[in-house]
Wavefront OBJ file of the C-alpha trace (Angstrom):
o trace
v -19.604 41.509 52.042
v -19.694 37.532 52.571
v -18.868 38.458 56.538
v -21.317 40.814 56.892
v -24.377 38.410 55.288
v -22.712 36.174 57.502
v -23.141 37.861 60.841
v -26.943 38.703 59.361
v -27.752 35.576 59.543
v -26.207 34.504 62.808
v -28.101 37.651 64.402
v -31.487 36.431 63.089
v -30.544 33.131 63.907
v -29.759 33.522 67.661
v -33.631 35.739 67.314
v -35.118 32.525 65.755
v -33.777 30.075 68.827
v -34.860 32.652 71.279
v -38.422 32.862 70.277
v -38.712 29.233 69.709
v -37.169 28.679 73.105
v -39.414 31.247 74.560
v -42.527 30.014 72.730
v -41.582 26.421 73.908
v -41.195 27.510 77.480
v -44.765 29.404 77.443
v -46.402 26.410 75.662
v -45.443 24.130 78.729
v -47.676 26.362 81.024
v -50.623 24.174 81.992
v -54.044 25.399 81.412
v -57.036 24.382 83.921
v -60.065 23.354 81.774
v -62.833 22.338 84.378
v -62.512 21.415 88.666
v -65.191 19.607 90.750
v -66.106 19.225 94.885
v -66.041 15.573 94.990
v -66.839 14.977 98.676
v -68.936 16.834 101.031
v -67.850 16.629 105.036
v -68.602 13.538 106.775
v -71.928 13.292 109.149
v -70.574 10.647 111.001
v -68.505 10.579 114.270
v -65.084 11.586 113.432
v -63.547 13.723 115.048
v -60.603 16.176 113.835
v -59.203 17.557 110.153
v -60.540 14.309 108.493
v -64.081 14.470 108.974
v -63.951 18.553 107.258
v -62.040 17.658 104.331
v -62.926 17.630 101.012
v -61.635 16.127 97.814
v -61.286 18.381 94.919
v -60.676 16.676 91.332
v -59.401 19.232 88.473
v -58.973 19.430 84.984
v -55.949 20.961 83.216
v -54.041 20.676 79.419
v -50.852 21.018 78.348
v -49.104 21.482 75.146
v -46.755 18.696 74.362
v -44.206 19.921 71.323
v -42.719 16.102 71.367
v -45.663 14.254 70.482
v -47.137 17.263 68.444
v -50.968 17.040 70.415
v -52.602 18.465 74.070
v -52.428 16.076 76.607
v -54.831 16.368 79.573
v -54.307 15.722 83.025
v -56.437 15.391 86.630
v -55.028 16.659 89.586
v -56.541 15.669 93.557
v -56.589 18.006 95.766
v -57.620 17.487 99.865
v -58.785 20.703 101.358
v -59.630 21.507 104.841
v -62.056 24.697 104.889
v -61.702 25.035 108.192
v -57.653 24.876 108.561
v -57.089 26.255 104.975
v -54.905 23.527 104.692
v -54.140 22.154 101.114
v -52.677 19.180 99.840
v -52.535 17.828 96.206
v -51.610 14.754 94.415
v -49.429 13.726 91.674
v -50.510 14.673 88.121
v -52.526 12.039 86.389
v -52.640 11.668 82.262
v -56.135 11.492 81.288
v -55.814 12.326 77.574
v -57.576 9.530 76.108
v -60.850 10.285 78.180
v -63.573 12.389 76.211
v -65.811 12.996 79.098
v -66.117 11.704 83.131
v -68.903 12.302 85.219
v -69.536 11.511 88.678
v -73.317 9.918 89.442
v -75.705 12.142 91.913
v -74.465 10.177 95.069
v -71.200 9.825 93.854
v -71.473 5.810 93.823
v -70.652 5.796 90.555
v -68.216 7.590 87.293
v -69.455 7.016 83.856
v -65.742 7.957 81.837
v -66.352 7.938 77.711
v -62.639 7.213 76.159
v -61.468 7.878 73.033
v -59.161 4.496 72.045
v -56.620 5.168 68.929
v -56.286 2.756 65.833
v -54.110 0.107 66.923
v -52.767 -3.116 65.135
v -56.032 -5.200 65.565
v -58.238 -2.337 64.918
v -57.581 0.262 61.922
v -60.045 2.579 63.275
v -60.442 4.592 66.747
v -63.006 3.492 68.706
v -65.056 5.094 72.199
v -65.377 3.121 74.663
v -68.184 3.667 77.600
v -66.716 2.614 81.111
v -68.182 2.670 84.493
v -66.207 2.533 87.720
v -67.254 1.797 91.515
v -65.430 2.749 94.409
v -62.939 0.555 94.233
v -63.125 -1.083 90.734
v -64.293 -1.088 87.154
v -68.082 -2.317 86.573
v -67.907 -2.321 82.959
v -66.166 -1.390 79.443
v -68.504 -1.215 76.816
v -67.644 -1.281 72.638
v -69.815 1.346 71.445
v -68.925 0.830 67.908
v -69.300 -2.865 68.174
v -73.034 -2.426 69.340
v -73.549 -0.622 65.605
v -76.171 1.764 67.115
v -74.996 5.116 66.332
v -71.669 7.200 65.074
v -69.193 8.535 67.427
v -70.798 10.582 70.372
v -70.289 13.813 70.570
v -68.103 16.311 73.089
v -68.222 19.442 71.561
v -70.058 22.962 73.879
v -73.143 23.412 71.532
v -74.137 19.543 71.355
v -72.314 17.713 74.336
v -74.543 16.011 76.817
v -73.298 13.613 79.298
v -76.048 13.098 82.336
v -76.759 10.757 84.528
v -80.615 9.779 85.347
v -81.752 10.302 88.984
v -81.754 6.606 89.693
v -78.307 6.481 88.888
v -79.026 3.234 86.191
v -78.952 5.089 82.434
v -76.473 7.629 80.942
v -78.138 10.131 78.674
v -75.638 11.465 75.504
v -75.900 12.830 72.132
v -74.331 10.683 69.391
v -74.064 10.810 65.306
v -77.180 8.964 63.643
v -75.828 5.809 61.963
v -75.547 6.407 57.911
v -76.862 3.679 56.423
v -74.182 2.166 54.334
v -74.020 2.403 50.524
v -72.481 1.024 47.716
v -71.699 1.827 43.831
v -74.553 0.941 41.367
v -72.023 -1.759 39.887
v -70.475 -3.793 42.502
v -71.156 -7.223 42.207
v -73.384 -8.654 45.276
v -72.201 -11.864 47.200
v -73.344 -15.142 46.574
v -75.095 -15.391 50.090
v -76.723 -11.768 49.423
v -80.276 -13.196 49.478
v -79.496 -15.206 52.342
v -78.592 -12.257 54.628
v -81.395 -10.067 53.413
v -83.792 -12.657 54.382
v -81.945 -13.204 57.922
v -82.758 -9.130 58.675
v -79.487 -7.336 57.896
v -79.837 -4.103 56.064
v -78.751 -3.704 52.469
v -76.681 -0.848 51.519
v -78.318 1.987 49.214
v -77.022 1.674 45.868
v -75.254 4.971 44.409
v -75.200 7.166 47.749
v -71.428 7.038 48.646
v -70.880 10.455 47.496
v -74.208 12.528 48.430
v -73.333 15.141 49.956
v -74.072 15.468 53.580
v -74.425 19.087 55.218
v -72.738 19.330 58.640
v -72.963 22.152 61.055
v -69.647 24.007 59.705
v -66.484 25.502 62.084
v -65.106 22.989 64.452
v -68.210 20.709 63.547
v -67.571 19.432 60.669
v -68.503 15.701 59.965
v -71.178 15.922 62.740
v -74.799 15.803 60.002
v -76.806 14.658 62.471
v -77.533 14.271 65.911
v -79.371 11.675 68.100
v -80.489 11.516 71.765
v -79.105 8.057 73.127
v -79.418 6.438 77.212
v -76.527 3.921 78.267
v -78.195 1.094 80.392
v -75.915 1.046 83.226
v -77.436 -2.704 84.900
v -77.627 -4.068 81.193
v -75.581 -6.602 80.672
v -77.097 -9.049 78.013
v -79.983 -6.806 76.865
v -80.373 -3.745 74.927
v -77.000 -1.481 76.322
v -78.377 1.877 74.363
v -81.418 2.888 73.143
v -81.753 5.595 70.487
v -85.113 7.992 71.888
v -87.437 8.594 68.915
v -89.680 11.766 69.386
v -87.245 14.546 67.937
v -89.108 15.987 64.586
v -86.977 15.592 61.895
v -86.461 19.184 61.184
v -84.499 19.228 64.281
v -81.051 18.232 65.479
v -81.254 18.334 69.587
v -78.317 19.077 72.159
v -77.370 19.724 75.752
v -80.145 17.447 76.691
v -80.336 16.472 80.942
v -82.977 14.251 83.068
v -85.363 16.126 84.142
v -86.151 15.215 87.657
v -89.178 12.998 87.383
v -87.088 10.746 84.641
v -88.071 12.962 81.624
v -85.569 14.727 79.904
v -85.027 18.461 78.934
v -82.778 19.621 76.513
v -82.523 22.236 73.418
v -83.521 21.145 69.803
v -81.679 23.418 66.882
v -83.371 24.114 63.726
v -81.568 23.330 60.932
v -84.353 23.823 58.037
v -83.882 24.863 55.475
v -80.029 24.416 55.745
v -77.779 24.456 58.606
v -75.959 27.887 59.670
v -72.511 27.347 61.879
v -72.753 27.390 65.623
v -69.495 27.806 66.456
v -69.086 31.705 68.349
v -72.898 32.299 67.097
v -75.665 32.558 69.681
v -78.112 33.828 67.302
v -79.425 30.816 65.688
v -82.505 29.518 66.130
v -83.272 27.104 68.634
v -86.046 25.963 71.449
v -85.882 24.118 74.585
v -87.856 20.719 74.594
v -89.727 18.847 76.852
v -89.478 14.829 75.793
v -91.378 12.694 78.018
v -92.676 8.680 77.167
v -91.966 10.022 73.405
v -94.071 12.584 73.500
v -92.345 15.755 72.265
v -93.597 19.627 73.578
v -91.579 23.008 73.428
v -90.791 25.246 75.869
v -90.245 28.034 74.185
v -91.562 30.086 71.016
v -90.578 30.890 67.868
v -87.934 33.282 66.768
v -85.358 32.897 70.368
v -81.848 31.280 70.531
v -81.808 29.517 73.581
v -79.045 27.213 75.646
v -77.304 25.959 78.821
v -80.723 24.512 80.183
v -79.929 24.097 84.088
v -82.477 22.574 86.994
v -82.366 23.607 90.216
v -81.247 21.342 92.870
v -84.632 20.953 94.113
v -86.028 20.523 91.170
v -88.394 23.446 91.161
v -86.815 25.486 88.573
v -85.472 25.442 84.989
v -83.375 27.871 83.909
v -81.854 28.653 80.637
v -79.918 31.704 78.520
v -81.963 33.283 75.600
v -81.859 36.130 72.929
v -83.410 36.987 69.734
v -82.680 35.093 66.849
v -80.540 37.203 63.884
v -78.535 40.246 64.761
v -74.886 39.863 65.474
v -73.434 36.669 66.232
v -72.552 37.080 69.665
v -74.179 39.036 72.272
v -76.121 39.618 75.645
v -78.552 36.912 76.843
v -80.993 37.379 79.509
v -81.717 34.689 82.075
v -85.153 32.873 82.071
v -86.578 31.207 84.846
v -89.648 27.863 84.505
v -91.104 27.280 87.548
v -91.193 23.196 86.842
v -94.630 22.602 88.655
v -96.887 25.062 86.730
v -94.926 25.980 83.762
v -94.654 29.613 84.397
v -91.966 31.101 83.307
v -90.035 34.865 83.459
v -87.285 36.935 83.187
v -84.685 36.831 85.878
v -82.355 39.086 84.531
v -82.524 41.121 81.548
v -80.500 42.662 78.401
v -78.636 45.199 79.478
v -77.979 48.450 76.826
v -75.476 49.667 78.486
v -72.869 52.409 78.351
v -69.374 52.268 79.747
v -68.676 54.858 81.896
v -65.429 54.530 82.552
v -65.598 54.887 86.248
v -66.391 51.150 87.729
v -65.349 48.399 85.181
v -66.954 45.741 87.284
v -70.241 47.475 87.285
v -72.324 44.112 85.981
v -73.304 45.227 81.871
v -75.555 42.455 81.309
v -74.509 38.107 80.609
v -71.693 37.901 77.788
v -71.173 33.659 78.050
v -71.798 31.222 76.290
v -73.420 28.672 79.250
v -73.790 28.570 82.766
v -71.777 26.138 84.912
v -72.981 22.723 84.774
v -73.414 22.786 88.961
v -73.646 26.768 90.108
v -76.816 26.770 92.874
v -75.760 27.425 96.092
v -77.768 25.549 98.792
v -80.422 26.980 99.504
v -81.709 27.203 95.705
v -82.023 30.777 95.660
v -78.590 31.596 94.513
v -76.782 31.245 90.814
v -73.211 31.674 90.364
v -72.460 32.218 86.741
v -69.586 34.238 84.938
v -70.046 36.916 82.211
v -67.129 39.179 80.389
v -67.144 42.179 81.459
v -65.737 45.451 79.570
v -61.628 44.140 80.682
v -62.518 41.069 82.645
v -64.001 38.021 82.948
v -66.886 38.674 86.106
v -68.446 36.048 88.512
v -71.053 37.079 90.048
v -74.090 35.833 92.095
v -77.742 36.578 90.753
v -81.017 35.902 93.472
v -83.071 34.257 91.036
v -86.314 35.700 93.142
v -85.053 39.476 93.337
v -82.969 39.459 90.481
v -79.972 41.221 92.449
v -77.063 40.774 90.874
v -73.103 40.712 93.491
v -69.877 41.017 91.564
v -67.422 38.304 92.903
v -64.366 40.061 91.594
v -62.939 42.278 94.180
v -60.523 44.102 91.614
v -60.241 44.462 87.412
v -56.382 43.393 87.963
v -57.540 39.666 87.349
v -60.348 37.736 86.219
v -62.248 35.606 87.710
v -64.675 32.295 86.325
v -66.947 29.758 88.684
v -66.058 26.133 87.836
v -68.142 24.847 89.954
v -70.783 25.133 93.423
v -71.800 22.478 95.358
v -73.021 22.448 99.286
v -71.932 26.353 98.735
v -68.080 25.333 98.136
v -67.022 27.913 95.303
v -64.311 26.545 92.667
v -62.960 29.454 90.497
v -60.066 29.980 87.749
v -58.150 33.202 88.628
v -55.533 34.416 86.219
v -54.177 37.772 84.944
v -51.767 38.715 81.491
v -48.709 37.769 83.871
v -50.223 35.156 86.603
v -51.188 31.776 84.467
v -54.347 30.171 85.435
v -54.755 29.129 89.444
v -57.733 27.350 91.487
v -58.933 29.166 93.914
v -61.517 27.771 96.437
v -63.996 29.472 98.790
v -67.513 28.772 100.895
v -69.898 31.347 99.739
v -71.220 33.514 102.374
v -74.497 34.210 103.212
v -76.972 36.100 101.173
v -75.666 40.037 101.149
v -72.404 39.336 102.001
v -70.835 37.895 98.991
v -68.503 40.482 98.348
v -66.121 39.308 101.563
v -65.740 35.871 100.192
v -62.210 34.854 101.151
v -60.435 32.482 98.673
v -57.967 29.705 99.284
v -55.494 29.196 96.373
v -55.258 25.075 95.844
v -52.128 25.641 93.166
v -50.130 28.380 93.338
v -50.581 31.659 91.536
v -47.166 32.481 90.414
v -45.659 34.930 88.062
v -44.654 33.493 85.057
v -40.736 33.893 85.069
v -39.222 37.056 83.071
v -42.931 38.518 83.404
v -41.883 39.589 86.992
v -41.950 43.841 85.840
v -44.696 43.181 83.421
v -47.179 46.320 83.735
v -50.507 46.364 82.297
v -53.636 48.317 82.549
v -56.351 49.369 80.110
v -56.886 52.644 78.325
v -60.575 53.866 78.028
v -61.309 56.652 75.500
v -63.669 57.567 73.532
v -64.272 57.512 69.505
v -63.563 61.023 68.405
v -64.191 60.909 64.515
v -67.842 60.255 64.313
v -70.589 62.903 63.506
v -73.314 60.860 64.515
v -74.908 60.080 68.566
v -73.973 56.630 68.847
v -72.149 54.514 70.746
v -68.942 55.694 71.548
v -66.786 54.344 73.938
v -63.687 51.230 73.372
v -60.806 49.937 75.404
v -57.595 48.608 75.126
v -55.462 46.271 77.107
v -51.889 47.120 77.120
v -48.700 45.381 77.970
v -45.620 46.605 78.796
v -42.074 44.328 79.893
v -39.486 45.982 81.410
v -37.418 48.183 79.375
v -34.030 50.622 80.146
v -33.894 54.064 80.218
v -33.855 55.693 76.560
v -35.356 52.752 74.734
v -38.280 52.529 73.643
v -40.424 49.151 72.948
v -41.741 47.743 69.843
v -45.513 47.548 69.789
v -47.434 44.834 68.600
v -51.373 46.242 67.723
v -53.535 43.291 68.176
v -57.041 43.444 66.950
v -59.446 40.556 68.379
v -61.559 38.398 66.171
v -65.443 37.812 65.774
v -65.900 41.158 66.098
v -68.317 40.031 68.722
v -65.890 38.951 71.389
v -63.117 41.163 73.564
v -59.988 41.083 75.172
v -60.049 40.369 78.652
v -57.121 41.044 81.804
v -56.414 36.963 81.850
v -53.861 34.934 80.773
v -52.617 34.589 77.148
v -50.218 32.657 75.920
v -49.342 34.664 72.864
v -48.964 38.023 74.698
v -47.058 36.619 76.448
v -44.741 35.138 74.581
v -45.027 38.847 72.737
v -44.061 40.359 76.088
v -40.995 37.579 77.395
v -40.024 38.496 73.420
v -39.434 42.568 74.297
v -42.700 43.658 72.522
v -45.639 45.977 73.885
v -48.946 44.665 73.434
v -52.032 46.504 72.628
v -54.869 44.644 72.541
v -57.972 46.383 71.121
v -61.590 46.362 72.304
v -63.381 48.417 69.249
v -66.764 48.927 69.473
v -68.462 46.070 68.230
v -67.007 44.027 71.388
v -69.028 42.165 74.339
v -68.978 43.298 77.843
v -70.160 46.787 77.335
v -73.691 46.422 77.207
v -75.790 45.379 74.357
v -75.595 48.716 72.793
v -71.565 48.603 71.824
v -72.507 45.135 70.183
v -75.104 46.761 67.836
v -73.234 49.536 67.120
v -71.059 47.578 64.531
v -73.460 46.311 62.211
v -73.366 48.240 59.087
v -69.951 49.957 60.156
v -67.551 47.271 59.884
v -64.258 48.085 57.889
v -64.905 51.346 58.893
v -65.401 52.121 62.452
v -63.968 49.389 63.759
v -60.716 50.363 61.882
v -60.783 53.442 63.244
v -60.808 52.775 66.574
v -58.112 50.382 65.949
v -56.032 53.277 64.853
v -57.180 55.906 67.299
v -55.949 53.477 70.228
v -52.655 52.697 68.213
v -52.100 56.293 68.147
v -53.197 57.117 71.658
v -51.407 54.550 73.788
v -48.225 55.008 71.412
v -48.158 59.062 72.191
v -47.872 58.603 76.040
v -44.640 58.970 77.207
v -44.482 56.872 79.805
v -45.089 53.405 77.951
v -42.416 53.852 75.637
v -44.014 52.563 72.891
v -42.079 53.112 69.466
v -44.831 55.022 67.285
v -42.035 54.008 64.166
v -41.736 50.617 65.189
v -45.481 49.406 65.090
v -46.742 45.725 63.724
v -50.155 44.409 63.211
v -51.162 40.843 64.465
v -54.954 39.841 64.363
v -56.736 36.348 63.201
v -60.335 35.653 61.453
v -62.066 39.407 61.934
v -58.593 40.673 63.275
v -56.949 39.453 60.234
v -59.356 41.296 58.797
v -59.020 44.602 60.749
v -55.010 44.091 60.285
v -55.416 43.931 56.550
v -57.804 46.683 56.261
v -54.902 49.005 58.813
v -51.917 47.996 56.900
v -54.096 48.833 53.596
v -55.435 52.292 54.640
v -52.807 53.578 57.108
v -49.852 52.261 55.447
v -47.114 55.014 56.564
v -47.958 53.722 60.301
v -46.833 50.210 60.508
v -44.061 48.380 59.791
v -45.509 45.075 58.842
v -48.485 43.063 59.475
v -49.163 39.308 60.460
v -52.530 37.878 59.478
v -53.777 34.280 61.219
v -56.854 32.872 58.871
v -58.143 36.386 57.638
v -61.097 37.336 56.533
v -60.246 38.944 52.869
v -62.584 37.962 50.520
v -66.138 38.509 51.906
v -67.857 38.285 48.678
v -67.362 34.812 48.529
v -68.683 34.070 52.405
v -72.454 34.083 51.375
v -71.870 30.796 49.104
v -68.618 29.001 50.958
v -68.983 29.949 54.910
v -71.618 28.717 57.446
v -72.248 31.957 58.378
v -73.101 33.160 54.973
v -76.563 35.834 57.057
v -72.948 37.675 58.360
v -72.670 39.688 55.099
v -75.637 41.895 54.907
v -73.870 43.551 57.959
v -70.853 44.849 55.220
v -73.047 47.071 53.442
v -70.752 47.788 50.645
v -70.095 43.905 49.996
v -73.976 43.599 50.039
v -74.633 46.422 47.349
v -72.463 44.636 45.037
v -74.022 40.759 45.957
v -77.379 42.298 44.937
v -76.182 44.719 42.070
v -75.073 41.213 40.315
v -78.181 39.697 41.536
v -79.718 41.633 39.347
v -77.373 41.748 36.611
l 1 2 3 4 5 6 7 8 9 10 11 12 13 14 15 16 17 18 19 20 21 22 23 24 25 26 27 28 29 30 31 32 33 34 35 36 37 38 39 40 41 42 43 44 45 46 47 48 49 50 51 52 53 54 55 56 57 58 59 60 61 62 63 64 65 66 67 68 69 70 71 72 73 74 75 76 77 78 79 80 81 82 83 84 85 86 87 88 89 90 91 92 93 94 95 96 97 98 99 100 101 102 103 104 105 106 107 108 109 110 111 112 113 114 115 116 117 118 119 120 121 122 123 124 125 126 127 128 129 130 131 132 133 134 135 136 137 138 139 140 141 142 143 144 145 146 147 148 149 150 151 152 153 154 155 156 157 158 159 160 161 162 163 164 165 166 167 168 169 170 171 172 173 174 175 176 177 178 179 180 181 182 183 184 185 186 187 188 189 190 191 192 193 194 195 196 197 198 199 200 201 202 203 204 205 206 207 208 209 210 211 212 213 214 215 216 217 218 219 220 221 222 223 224 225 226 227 228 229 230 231 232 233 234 235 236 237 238 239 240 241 242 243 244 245 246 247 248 249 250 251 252 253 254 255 256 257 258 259 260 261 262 263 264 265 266 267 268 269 270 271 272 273 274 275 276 277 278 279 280 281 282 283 284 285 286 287 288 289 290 291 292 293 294 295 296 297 298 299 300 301 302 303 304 305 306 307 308 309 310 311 312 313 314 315 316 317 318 319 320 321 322 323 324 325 326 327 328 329 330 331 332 333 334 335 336 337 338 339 340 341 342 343 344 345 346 347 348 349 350 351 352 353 354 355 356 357 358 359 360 361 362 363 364 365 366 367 368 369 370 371 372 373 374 375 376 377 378 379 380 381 382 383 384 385 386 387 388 389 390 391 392 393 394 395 396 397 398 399 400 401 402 403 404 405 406 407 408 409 410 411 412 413 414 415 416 417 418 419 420 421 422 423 424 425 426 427 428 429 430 431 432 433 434 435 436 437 438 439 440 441 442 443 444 445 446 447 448 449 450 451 452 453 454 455 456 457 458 459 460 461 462 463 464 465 466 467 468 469 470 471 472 473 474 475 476 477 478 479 480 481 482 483 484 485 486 487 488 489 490 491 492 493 494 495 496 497 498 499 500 501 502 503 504 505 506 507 508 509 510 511 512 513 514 515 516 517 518 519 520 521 522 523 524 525 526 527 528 529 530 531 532 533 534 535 536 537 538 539 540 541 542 543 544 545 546 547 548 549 550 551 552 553 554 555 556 557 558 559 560 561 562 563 564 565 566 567 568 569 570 571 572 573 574 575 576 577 578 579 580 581 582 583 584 585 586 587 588 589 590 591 592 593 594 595 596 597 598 599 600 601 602 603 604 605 606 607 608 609 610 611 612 613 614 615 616 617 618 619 620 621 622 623 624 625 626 627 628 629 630 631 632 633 634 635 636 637 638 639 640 641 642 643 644 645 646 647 648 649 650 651
């Protein structure tokens, strides 16, 4: 008996170092985060590959299991669009930098680092530097100047711009909290002294108000501030905090406009602030601040973001939708002529069906912001990226016709813009076996985008034991519902190589949100899942972006009911087809935030059909989200949950 606990545990103990070693060896694939053109071809006389080539700086991560935190990395790469030829640098570690930006003429980089406590300092500290060609101009304290909190990085606040003139630095930053102090301490003899030399006293009895912050990966940020960086300062006033924002608003993604104004978005967060984090609902206007004279853009009752001017400075464009409704969903495209403050739709909402024939048709913009630089030269062109029903899209939109050109040339990868300039294309390229690449192209012209011909600056390997990977995507249709609605969902399926007369275990994956989807890129966990001897099967219920705006609204109302039946129609489906092997006995559940609630609520109601289930961060008790979330308007859209919130209302 003692022998055979023993070999037990030396068989689940050679499975434990195998998926460790596994996870560790997937972990080490590098991710890229962002890539820019940093040179345009020389005018001048040269003759030969050096006057075409072009310097190309990107971004990537890595997971470091040593020091237990992501280090980042830049990479150089000098490409010669004419030659194809490609050469690229030696990795260099970059982690302590929050943000880097190039100047307009590329004279300058403004580089905002993040310094660690050390042993003179207790506390981190960022640190604003700005670097020539061939040196560093300055390192400036920003704590020491006392001025505001820590600036921030994150997608929905994050500004980092420089001004046309290339002399100031606009940024968001934490207002600075006045400190306080208990009602007892005992002041310092030279209290009155200081007060009467200017410095501020702290507010008695205010160390533990309570602050509200802006909730999921935002917490500790209360409130926001527009500040400018005086790049020529040296002795005078380095920032200056802009007054002009109403207090009922917090502003973010704020740019220079290009007569020295600035442009930007302004949330509001009366009478409390809702989380922002996956929610492009809330409500929000794009501002026009100019000699501190405030004006919106837009009216009442939009969400609005990713405000982008034209290189020529004729138009502003930004993403917009409705405020309420689900969290996530499709934005249209608005265009402001500058000049006369006209504005219009460029592209619409789409409410659209899938049809199951052309997965790249274009269903309408599923992202959360369009590329910082994405105008092609002539200023009639955007290139922006979208999720599509499988795939992440780029695509080119006129912004005068409104005709929309699908980059991808296949749904076996997918495809995002990084960056334009001078009509060089960077894009990510990846698929569930290939880890991201960067690929690099010069758009054609107008009508023939669709024979753009990319050149692959890192190499677009297989990731090794994925080599007989298949995957595809099964498209059916829900066949339990009486009513006309929406109907269609998708799954993306994995399958690793297997011998004749096994079959595979199958991991059912159900994605979070619910208003996001499962696209035909690279994922670390499947495939760590895959290297590991499991099928995947990742779900797209309805409910999910990149079908049109009319799967989105489908859910609301319906969740932890249709959405768990799809979930189990698809499990059934893809596990009854002979030819992926899947183990219909051998099923598990896997799913995290809305997928740990869809995996609780399978396991629950279909309990003879899975074998276990793993739940990352679930959603399980949705009473309590109304008075402990930051997205406590999310649910009305469980209308049993609500019936009982307002039957005890009552009570």
């Amino acid at each position: 008996m003692l022998a055979i606990r023993r070999r037990r545990m030396n068989r689940i103990k050679r499975k434990m170092d195998k998926a460790t070693k596994t996870f560790r060896t997937v972990a080490r694939v590098p991710s890229l985060a962002s890539a820019q053109v940093l040179r345009e071809p020389s005018t001048d006389e040269e003759v030969g590959p050096i006057r075409d080539n072009l310097l190309v700086s990107s971004l990537w991560s890595q997971i470091c299991h040593e020091s237990n935190k992501t280090i980042w990395y830049r990479m150089q790469h000098i490409v010669n669009p004419t030659t194809r030829q490609v050469s690229s640098l030696m990795p260099q570690d970059c982690s302590s930098e929050l943000s880097s930006k190039f100047s307009p003429t590329g004279k300058y980089r403004a580089v905002l680092k993040d310094v660690p406590p050390s042993a003179n300092s207790q506390t981190k500290k960022q640190f604003m530097e700005i670097w020539g060609k061939s040196n560093r101009i300055s390192a400036t304290d920003l704590e020491a100047l006392d001025v505001h909190g820590d600036v921030y990085f994150d997608v929905e606040f994050k500004s980092f711009d420089w001004s046309p003139k290339e002399d100031s630095i606009l940024y968001i930053a934490e207002t600075k909290i006045p400190k306080s102090e208990p009602f007892y301490k005992r002041s310092a003899q030279d209290s009155a002294s200081k007060a009467s030399s200017g410095d501020k006293k702290p507010k008695k009895g205010e160390e533990y108000l309570y602050k509200e912050d802006w909730g999921e990966q935002m917490v500790g940020k209360h409130r926001p501030a527009l500040a400018v960086f005086n790049v020529q300062s040296e002795n005078g006033q380095i920032v200056s905090m802009l007054e002009g924002i109403p207090d009922n608003f917090s502003p973010a993604q704020a740019l220079w406009a290009p007569d020295g104004s600035i442009v930007g978005i302004v949330w509001d967060h009366e009478p409390r602030r809702l989380g922002l984090y996956a929610c492009t609902n809330r409500s929000s206007y794009v501002f026009h601040l100019a000699e501190g004279t405030f004006k919106l853009l837009t009216s009442e009752g939009l969400s609005v973001r990713s405000p982008r001017f034209s290189p020529d400075g004729k138009y502003l464009l930004w993403l917009e939708r409705k405020v309420g409704g689900p969290h996530n969903g499709a934005q249209r495209l608005i265009k402001y002529e500058w000049a006369t403050g006209k504005s219009g739709v460029v592209l619409d909402i789409i409410a659209d069906k899938l049809d199951g024939v052309d997965p790249l048709k274009f269903r309408g913009i599923f992202c959360s912001a369009i590329p910082t630089r994405s105008w092609s030269k002539d200023n009639r062109r955007l290139l922006m990226n979208t999720m599509g029903p499988t795939t992440i899209t780029s695509f080119v939109i006129n912004i005068e016709s409104g005709k929309v050109t699908v980059l991808n040339s296949s749904t076996d990868y997918s495809l995002s813009v990084l960056d334009v300039y001078d009509d060089y294309v960077l894009c990510a390229k990846s698929s569930p076996k290939h880890p991201k690449t960067l690929v690099f192209a010069k758009l054609p012209e107008e009508g023939n985008e669709k024979n753009i011909d990319w050149v692959y600056l890192t190499e677009y390997e297989v990731l090794p034991g994925l080599e007989k990977l298949e995957y595809g995507v099964h498209y059916t249709q829900a066949s339990y519902d009486g009513d006309n609605g929406f109907k269609d969902l998708n799954a993306i399926y994995l399958k690793p190589d297997v011998s004749d007369g096994s079959t595979l275990p199958v991991i059912i994956w159900p994605h979070g949100g619910p208003h996001g989807n499962f696209v035909n890129a690279f994922n670390n966990d499947a495939a760590v899942f895959s290297l590991l001897g499991f099928g995947v099967i990742m779900v797209n219920y309805r409910g999910s972006t990149g079908m049109g705006e009319d799967c989105v609204n489908y859910l609301l109302g319906k969740i932890g009911d249709a959405d768990v039946k799809d979930c189990q129609q698809i499990a059934e489906e893809l596990c009854s087809m002979e030819t992926l092997k899947f183990d219909s006995k051998r099923k598990v559940l896997f799913g995290g935030s809305h997928g740990g609630f869809l995996s609780a609520h399978l396991i629950g109601q279909y309990p003879e059909s899975f074998r276990c289930a793993v739940l990352l961060n679930p959603v399980t008790d949705v009473m309590s989200m109304s008075s402990v979330t930051d997205i406590p308007d999310w649910v009305p859209t469980k209308p049993r949950v609500y019936a009982i919130l307002l039957s005890m209302w009552y009570l």
